[in-house]
MARSE-38625 format. One record per residue (C-alpha): residue number from 1; residue in three letters; x, y, z. Coordinates in steps of 0.1 Angstrom, whole numbers, plus 5000, padded with zeros to 4 digits. Each point is the difference from the previous one (the first is absolute). Example, Ala and Ser with C-alpha at 12.3 -4.5 7.8 and 13.67 -1.06 7.14 Angstrom:
ATOM num residu    x    y    z
ATOM   1    ala 5123 4955 5078
ATOM   2    ser 5014 5034 4993
***
This chain:
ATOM num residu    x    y    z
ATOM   1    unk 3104 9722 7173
ATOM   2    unk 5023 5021 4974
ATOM   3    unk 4997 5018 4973
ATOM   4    unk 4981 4987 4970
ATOM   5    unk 4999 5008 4968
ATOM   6    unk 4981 4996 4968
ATOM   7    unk 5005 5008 4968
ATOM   8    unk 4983 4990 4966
ATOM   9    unk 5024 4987 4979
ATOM  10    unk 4992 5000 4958
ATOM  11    unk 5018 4983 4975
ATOM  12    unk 5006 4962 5015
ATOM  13    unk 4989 4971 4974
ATOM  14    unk 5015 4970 5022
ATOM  15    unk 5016 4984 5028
ATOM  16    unk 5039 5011 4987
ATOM  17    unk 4983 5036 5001
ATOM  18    unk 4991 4994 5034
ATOM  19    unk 5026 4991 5013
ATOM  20    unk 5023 5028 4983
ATOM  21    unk 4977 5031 5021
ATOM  22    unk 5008 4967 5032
ATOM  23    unk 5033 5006 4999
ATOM  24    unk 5001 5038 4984
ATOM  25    unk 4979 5007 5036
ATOM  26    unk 5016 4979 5022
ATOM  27    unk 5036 5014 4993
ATOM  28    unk 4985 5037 5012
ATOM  29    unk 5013 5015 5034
ATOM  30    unk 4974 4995 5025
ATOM  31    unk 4980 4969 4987
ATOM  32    unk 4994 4974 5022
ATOM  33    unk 4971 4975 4977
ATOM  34    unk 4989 5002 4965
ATOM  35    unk 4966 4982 4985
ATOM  36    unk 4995 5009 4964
ATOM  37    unk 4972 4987 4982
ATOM  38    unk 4994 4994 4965
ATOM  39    unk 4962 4999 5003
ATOM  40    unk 4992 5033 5016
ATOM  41    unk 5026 5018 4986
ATOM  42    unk 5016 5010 5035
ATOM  43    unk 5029 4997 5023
ATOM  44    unk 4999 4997 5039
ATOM  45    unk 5028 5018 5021
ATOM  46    unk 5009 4997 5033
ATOM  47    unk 5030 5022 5013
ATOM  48    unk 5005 5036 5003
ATOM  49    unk 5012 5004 4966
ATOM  50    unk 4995 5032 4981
ATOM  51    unk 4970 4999 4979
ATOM  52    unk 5018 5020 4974
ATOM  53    unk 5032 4977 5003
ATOM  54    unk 4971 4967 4995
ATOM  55    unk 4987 5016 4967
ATOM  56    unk 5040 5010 4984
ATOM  57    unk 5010 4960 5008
ATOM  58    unk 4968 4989 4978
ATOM  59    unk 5003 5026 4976
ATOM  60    unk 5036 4991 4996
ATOM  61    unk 4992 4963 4996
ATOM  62    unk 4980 5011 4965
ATOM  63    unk 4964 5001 5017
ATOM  64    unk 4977 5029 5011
ATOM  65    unk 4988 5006 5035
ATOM  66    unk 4979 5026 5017
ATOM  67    unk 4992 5000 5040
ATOM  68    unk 4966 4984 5010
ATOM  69    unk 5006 5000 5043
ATOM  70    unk 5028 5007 5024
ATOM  71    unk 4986 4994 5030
ATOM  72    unk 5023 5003 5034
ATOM  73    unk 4989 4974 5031
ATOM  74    unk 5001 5005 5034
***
């Protein structure tokens, strides 16, 4: 297993939101999957993206986002 990251993610009403901070994350070097739910608030990243890089791309998109986890697997 990868790298994972979490990161709390504030400022998403609906599903367009999520899918803008999708495709903001998904275009950053290093990602390999992106889950982002609405309900918790959160986004799920596998890859060995920057966790610095992950919060500019969601920032950028219009929302705020501070680092929960980055966990690296074996």
């Amino acid at each position: 297993m990868g790298q994972v990251t979490h990161l709390a993610v504030e400022g998403m009403t609906c599903a367009a939101c999520v899918t803008r901070v999708e495709k903001a994350l998904s275009q950053v070097n290093g990602v390999d999957q992106v889950a982002v739910s609405l309900a918790s608030h959160s986004a799920r990243i596998e890859g060995p993206a920057l966790s610095l890089a992950l919060i500019a791309a969601v920032e950028k998109a219009g929302y705020d986002a501070t680092l929960l986890q980055a966990r690296h697997g074996d």
